[in-house]
SERO-4910 file (N, C-alpha, C, O; in steps of 0.05 Angstrom, whole numbers):
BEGIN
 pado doro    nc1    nc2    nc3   cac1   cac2   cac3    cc1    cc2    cc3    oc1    oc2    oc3
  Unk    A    194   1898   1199    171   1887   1183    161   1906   1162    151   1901   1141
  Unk    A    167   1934   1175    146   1953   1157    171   1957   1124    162   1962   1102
  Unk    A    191   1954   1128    216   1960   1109    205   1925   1095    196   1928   1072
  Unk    A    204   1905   1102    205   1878   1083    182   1888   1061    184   1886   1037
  Unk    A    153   1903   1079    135   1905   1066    136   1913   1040    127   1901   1021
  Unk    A    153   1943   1039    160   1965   1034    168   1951   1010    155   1956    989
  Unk    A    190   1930   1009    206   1919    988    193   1903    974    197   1898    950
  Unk    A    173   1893    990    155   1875    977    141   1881    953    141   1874    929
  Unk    A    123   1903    971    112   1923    942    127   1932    922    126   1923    900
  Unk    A    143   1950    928    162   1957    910    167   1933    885    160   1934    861
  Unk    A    180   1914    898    186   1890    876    166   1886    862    171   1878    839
  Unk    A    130   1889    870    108   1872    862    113   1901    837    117   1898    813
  Unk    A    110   1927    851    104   1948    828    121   1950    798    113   1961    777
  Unk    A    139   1939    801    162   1943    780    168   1915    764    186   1912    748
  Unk    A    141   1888    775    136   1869    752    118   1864    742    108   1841    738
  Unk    A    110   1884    736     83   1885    714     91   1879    686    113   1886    676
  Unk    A     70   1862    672     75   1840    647     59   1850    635     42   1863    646
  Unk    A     59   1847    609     49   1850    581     21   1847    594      3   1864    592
  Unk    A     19   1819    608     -8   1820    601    -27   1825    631    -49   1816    635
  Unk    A    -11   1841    649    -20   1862    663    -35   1890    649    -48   1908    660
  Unk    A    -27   1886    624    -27   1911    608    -60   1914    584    -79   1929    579
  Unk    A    -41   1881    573    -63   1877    545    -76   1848    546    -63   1829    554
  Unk    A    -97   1848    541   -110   1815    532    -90   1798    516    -77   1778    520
  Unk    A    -95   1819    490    -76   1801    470    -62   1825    447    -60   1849    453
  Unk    A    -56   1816    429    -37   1831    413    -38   1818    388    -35   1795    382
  Unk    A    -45   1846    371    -49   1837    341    -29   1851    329    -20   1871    339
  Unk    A    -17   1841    303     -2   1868    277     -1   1858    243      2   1837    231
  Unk    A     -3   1870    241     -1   1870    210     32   1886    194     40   1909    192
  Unk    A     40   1864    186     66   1873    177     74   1869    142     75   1852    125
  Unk    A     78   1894    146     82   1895    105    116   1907     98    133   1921    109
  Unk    A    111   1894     77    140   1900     69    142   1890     36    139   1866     27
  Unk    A    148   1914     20    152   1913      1    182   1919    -14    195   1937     -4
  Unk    A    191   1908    -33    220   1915    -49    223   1911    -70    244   1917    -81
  Unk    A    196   1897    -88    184   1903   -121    161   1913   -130    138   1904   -129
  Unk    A    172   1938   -142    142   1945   -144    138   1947   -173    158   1952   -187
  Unk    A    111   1943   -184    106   1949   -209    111   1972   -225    114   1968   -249
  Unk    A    113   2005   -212    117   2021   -229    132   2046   -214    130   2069   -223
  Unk    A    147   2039   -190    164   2047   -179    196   2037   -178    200   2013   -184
  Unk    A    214   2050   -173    236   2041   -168    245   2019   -144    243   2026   -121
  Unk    A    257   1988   -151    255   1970   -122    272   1974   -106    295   1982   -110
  Unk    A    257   1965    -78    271   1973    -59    292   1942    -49    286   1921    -60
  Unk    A    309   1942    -34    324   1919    -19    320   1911      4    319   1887      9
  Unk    A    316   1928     20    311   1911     55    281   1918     59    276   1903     78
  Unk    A    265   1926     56    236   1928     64    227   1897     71    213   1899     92
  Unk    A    229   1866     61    221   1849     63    238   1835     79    230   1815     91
  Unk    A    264   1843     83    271   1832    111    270   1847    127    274   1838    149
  Unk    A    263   1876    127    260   1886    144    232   1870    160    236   1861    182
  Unk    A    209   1867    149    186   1863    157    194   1836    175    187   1833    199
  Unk    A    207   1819    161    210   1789    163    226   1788    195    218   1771    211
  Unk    A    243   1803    202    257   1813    224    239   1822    244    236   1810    265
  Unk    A    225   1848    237    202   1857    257    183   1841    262    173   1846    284
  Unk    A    172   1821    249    155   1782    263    169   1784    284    164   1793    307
  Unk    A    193   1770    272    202   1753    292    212   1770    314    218   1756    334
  Unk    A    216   1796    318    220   1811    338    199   1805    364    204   1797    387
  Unk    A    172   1812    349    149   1819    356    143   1785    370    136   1783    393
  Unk    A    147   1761    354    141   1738    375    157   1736    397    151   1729    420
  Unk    A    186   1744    385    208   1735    407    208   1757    436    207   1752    460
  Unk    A    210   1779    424    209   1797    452    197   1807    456    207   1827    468
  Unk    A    164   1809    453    144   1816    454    115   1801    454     94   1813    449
  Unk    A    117   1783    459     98   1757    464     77   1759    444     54   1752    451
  Unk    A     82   1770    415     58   1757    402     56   1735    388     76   1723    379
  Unk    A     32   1726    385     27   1699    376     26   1696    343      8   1703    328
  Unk    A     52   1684    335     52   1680    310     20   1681    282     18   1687    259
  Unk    A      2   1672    301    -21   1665    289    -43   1699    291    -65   1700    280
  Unk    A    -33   1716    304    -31   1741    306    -16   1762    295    -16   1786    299
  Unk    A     -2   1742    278     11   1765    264      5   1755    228     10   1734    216
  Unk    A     -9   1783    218    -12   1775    183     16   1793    167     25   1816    171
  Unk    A     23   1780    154     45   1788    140     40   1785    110     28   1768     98
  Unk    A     54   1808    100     36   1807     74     69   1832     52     80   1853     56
  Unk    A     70   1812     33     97   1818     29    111   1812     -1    115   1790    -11
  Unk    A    117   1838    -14    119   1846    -48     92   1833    -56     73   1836    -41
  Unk    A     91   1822    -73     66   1810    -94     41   1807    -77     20   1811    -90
  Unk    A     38   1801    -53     12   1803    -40     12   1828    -29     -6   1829    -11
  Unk    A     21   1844    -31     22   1876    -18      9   1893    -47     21   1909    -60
  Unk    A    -20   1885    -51    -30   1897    -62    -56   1917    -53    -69   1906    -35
  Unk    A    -63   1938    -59    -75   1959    -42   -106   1934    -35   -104   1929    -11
  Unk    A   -118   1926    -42   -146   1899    -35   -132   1885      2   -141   1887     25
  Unk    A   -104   1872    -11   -100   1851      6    -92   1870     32    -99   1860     54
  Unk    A    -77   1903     35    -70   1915     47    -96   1918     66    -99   1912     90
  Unk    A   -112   1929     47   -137   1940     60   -156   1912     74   -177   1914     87
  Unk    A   -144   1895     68   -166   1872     75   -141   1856    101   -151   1838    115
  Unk    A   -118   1863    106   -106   1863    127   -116   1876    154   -120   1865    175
  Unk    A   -119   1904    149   -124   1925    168   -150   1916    172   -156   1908    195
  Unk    A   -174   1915    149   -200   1901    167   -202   1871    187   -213   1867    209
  Unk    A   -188   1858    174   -177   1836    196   -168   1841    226   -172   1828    246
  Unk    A   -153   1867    221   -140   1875    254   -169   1884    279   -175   1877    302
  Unk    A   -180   1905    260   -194   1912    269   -231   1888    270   -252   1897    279
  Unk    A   -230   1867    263   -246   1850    274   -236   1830    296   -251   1816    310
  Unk    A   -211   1831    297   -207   1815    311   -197   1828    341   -203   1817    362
  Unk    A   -179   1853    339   -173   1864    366   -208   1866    384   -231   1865    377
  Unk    A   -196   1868    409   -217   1872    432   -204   1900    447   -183   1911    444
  Unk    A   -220   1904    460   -215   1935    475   -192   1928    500   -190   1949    512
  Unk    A   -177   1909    511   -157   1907    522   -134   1905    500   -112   1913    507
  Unk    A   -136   1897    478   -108   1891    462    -92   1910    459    -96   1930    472
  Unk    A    -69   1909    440    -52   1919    432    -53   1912    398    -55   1889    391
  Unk    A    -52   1935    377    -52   1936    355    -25   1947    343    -25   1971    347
  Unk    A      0   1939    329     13   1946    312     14   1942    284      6   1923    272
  Unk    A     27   1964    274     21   1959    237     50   1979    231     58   2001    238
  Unk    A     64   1950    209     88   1964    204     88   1964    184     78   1944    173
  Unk    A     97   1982    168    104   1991    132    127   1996    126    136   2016    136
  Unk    A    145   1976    106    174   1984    104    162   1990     65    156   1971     50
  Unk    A    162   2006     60    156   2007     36    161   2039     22    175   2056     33
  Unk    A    146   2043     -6    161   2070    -22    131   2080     -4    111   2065     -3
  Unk    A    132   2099      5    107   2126      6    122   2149    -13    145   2151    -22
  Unk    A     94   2165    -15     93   2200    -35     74   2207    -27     51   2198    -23
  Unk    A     95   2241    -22     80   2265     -7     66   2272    -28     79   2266    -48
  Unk    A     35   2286    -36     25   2301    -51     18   2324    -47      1   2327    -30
  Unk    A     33   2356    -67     23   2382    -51      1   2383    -63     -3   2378    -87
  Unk    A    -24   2391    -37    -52   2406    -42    -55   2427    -48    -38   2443    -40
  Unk    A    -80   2439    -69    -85   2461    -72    -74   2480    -58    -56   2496    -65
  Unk    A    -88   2477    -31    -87   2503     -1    -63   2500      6    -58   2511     28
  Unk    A    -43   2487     -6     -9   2486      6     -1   2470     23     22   2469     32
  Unk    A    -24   2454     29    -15   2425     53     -8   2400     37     -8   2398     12
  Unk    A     -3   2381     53      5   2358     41     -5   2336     46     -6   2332     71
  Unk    A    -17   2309     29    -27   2286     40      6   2265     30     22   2266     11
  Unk    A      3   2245     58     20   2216     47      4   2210     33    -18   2218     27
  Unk    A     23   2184     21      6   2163      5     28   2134     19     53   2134     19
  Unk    A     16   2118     27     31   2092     35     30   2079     -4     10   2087    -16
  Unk    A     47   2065    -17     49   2063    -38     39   2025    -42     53   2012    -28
  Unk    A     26   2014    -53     30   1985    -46     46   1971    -72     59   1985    -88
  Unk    A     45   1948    -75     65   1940    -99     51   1957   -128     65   1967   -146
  Unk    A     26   1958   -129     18   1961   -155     13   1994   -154      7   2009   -173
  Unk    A     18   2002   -127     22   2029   -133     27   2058   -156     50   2057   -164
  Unk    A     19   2071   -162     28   2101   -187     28   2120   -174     15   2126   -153
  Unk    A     45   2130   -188     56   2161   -167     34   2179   -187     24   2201   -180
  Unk    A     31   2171   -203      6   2192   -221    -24   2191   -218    -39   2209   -224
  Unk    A    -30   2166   -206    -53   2158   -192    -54   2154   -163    -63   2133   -153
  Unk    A    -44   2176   -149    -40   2167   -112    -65   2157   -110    -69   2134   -103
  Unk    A    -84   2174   -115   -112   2168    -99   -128   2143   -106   -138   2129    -88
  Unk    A   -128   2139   -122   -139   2111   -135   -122   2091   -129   -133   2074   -115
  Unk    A   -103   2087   -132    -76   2069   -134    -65   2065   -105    -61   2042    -98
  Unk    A    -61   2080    -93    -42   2079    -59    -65   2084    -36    -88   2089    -41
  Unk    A    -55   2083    -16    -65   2085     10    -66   2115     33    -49   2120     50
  Unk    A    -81   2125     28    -77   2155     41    -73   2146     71    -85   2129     84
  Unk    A    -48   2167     78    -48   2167    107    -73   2172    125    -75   2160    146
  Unk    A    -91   2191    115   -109   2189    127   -130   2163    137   -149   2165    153
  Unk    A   -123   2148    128   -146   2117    126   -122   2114    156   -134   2100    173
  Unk    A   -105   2119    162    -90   2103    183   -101   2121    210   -109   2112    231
  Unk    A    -99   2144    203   -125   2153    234   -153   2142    235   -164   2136    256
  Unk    A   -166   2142    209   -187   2116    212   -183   2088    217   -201   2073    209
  Unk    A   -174   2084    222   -168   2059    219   -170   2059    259   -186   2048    273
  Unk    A   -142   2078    268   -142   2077    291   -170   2078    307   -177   2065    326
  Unk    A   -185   2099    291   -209   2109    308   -220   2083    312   -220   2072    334
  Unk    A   -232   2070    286   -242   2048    282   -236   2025    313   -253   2017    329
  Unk    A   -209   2020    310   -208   1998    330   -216   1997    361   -210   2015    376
  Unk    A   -231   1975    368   -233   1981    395   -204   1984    423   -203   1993    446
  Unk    A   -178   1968    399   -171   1970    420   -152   1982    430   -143   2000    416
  Unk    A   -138   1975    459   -126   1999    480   -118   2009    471   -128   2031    471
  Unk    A    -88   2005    447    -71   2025    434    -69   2015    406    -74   1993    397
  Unk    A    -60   2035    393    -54   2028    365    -34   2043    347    -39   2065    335
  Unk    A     -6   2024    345     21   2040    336     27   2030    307     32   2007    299
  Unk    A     26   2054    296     40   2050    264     64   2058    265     73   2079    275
  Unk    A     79   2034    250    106   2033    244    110   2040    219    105   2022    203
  Unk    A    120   2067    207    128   2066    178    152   2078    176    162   2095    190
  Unk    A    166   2062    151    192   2065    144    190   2061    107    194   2042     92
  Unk    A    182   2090    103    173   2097     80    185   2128     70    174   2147     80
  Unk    A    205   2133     50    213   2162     46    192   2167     27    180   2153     11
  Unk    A    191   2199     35    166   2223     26    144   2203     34    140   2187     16
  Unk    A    128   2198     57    107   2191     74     87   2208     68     64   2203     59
  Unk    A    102   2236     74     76   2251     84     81   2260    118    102   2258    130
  Unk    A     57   2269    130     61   2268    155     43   2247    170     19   2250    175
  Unk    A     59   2226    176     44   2206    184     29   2204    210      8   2192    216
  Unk    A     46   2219    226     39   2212    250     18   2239    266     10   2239    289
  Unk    A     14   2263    242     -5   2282    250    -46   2272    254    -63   2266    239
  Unk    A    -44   2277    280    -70   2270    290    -79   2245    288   -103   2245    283
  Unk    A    -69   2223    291    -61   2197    302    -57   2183    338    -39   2187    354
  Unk    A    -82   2167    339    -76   2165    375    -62   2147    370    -50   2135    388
***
């Protein structure tokens, strides 16, 4: 009897579900491959278009949970008004992802360090700061949200260091 138990638990411990885990699950998925004053890219928009349907199919999110936002609406307003969306709508059990298949640029600082820039369609490499998205807004962003976790996906050459001081 004490061995059935044994197996019992065992089996119970090793089927834990998504939503043992999270309430619900939000993401914001961008993907750009024309840009106004950069060089275009080719798979960034299927890349994005792929990672949806990843994300409904083997990952149980709810289509209506996922904002996708892609070349011509991938402007730095609609970007930024994506990410406020995530963060009104996640709750402190969720799950938050945010994927970027797009151009980023590293910028050297005075003191010898470096900021990303996430690039959006209307992006300038001569205007990062005005024009693009500093990596840093993506640790705010994290702080910001209430909820459980929060994973940025970027697939962006010269980023930056994206993933420095980021929960």
């Amino acid at each position: 009897m004490k061995k059935i138990l044994s197996i019992l638990l065992l089996a119970y411990c090793f089927s834990i579900t998504r939503q043992d885990i999270y309430n619900d699950s939000w993401a914001v998925i961008i993907g750009i491959n024309q840009y106004d004053n950069m060089k275009d890219l080719k798979y960034a928009v299927s890349d994005a278009a792929d990672i949806k349907e990843m994300f409904i199919n083997k990952y149980d999110f709810k289509e209506d949970h996922i904002k996708i936002i892609l070349d011509e609406e991938a402007t730095k307003e609609n970007i930024i008004e994506g990410f406020h969306e995530l963060l009104q709508k996640s709750k402190d059990k969720d799950r938050v992802l945010v994927f970027y298949a797009g151009h980023g640029e590293t910028h050297m600082l005075p003191d010898g360090g470096e900021m990303g820039y996430l690039l959006p369609i209307d992006g300038n490499q001569k205007k990062l700061f005005s024009t693009s998205i500093p990596m840093d807004d993506l640790k705010r962003i994290s702080s910001m949200s209430q909820s459980k976790h929060v994973l940025f996906l970027i697939d962006a050459c010269y980023g930056g260091l994206a993933a420095t001081g980021i929960r």
